[in-house]
Each structure stands twice: as structure tokens, then as C-alpha cells.
N, C-alpha and C positions, 0 to 999 in steps of 0.2 A: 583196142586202143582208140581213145574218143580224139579227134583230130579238128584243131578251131580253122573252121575257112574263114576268111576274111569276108566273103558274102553273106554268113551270116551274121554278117552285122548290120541289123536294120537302118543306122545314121548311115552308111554308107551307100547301101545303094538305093537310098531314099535320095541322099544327096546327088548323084549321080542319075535319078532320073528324074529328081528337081529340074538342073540343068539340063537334062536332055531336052525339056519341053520347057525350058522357062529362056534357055540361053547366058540367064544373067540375074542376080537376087540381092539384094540388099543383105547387109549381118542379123538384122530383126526378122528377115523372113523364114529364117533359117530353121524357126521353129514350126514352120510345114511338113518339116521329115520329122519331130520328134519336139512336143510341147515343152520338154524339158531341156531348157537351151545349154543349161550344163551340160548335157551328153553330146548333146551336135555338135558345138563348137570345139572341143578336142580334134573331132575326129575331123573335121572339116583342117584345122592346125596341121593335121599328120598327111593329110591330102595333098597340101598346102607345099609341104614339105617330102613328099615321095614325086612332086611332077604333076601331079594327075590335077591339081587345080589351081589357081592365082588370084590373086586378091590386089583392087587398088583401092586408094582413097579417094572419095567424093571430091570433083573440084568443088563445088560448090561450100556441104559440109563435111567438118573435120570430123563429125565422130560416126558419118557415113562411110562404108566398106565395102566395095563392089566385089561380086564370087564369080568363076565363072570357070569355066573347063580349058583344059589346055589341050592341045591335037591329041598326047596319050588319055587323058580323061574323055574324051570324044569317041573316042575308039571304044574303050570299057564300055560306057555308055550305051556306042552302039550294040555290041555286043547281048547287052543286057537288055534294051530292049527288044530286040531280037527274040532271044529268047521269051520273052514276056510274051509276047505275040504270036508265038507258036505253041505255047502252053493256055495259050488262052483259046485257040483253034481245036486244041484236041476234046477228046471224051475228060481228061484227065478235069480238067475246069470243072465242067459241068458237075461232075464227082466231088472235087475239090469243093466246090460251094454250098453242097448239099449235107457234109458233115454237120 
């Protein structure tokens, strides 16, 4: 039985470790996690919309869109990089890299 995780989905925790380390992103930058802004910005909509991110408009400009993580998206985040950082520590990396 093949089983879809949600972390296998590269816009997502691309996006989620955007903000871990950026804090906050314009709608244009978005194509950091994935040149193909048609694929990000769905998934960043569905983020958007399960809690885990928020979005306001630019006082400045109107067709500027601020992204940013919410307390539950923080948490994931942290999570995640966690994990990043202990699989970067092992033998496993070193291995991983050399394929």
C-alpha cells in the first residue's frame, strides 16, 4: 500500500523552512522553494487555510503579500528543523551525499 505523507511534498517544507529562517517573505519570493510559482502558491493557499500560515497585504503596496508562519506553523517548522539537524549529524549524510 503506497501511502502520500504530506512531507513529501517538497513546496511544503520548503515553505516551512523558508520561514523558519527568513521569518517573513514577500509572494514573489516564494519561488525560493520551487521556480515554478504555479506549484507554490497552491500549496502555500492550503497552508493558508489549514492554520499553519497568514498572509497580509503590504501597507505600502497593493499587489504586495506578506507570508509568515503562525504559532502551529512554528511548531512544524521547529520540528523539522530538528530533524534536519540530526540527520545532518549522523553517518547517514555523509552517505546520503556521496550517492
Amino acid at each position: 500500500m503506497s501511502t502520500k505523507y504530506i512531507i513529501c511534498d517538497r513546496n511544503v517544507v520548503g515553505l516551512l523552512l523558508l520561514l523558519h529562517e527568513r521569518e517573513e517573505v514577500i509572494t514573489s519570493e516564494l519561488i525560493i522553494v520551487n521556480s515554478n510559482y504555479s506549484l507554490v502558491r497552491p500549496v502555500a493557499d492550503k497552508m493558508l487555510h489549514a492554520g499553519i500560515l497568514e498572509s497580509r497585504p503590504s501597507d505600502k503596496h497593493c499587489t504586495k503579500t506578506y507570508w509568515r508562519m503562525t504559532d502551529k506553523g512554528q511548531d512544524i517548522a521547529n520540528l523539522l528543523f530538528q530533524a534536519e539537524r540530526q540527520l545532518s549529524k549522523t553517518r547517514f549524510s555523509e552517505k546520503y551525499y556521496k550517492w
